[in-house]
C-alpha positions in Angstrom: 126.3 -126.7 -117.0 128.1 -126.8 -113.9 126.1 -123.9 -112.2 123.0 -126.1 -113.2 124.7 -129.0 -111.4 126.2 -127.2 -108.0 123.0 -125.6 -108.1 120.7 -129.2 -107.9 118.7 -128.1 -110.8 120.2 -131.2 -113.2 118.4 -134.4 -111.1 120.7 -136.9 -113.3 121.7 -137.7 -117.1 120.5 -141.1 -118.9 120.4 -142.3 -122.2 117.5 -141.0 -125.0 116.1 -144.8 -126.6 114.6 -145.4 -129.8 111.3 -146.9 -128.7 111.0 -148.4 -132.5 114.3 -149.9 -132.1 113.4 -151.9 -128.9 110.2 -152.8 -130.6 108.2 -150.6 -128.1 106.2 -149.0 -131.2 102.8 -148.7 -129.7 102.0 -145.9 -127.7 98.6 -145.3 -125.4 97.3 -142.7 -123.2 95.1 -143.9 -120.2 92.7 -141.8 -118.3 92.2 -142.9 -114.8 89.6 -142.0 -112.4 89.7 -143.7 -109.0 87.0 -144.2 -106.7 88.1 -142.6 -103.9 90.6 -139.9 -103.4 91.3 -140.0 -99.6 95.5 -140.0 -98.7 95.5 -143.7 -98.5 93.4 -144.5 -102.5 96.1 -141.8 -103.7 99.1 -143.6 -102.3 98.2 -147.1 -103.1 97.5 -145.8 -106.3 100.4 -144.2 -106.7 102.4 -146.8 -105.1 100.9 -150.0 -107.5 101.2 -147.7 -110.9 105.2 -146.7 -110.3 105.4 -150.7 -110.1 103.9 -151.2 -113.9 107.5 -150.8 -116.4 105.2 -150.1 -119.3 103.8 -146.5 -118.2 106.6 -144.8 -119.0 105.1 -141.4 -117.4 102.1 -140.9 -114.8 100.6 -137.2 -114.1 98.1 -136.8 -111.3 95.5 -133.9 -112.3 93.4 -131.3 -110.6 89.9 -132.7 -111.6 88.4 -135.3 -113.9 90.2 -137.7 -114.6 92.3 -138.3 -111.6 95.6 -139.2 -113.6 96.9 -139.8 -117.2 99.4 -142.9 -118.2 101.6 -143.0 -121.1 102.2 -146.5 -122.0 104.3 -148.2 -124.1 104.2 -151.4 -125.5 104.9 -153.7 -128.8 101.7 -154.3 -129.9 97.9 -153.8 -129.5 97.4 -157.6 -128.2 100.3 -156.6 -125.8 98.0 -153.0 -124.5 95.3 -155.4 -124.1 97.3 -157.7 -121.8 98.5 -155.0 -119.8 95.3 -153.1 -119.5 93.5 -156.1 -118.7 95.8 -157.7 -116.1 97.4 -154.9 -114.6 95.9 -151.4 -115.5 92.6 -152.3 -114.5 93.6 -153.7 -111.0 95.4 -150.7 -110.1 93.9 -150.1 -106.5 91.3 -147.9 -106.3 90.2 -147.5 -110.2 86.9 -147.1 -110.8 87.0 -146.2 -114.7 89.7 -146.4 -117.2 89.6 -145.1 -120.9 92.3 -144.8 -123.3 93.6 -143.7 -126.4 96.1 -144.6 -128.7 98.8 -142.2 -129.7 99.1 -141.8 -133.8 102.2 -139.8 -133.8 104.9 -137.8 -131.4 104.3 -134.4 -131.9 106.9 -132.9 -129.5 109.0 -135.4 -127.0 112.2 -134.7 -124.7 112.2 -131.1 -125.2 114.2 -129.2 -123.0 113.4 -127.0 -120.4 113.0 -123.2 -121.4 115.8 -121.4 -119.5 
C-alpha cells in the first residue's frame, strides 16, 4: 500500500454508500449525442454535466453516442425531473436516450494488479 501511495497510483480513499439506504434506488443509463463536437461543445458539455450531483459517472466515447451517464436517483418521477430540467439542457445535446438499470452486476471492483 505504501508503494501504491509514494508511487501516486492511489488518487484518494472515500467512503463505499449503500445507494438503497440513502433512498437513491433507481438507477439509469443515458446516452448522449451532442450536436457538435468542436473543443468548445465538448467543454461546455463537459463543464455543465460535472455540475448535475445525480450522474454519479460520465464516459466520453469514441463514436456514437458521444457520452454515457449513470444516474442515480429515488424514483422514476424524480429521472423524469432531472432528465427533463437538467439532462436535456445540457449544452450542446442534440438526442438523449436512456435506460434503466434492473440490477448491478459488477460495481467497485478493484483494479487488476
Amino acid at each position: 500500500m505504501r508503494a501504491l501511495e509514494e508511487s501516486g497510483a492511489i488518487k484518494g480513499y472515500r467512503a463505499q454508500l449503500d445507494p438503497a439506504a440513502l433512498s437513491l434506488e433507481f438507477s439509469a443509463i443515458v446516452f448522449v449525442t451532442l450536436r457538435e463536437g468542436d473543443r468548445s461543445a465538448v467543454e461546455a458539455f463537459e463543464t455543465a454535466v460535472a455540475e448535475v450531483p445525480n450522474v454519479i459517472q460520465a464516459q466520453r466515447l469514441f463514436g456514437d453516442p458521444d457520452y454515457i451517464l449513470h444516474v442515480v436517483v429515488r424514483d422514476l418521477a424524480a429521472f423524469q425531473r432531472i432528465y427533463d430540467a437538467r439532462l436535456s439542457s445540457l449544452p450542446g445535446v442534440q438526442r438523449l436516450t436512456s435506460t434503466l438499470v434492473m440490477k448491478s452486476v459488477v460495481e467497485d471492483r478493484t483494479l487488476p494488479l
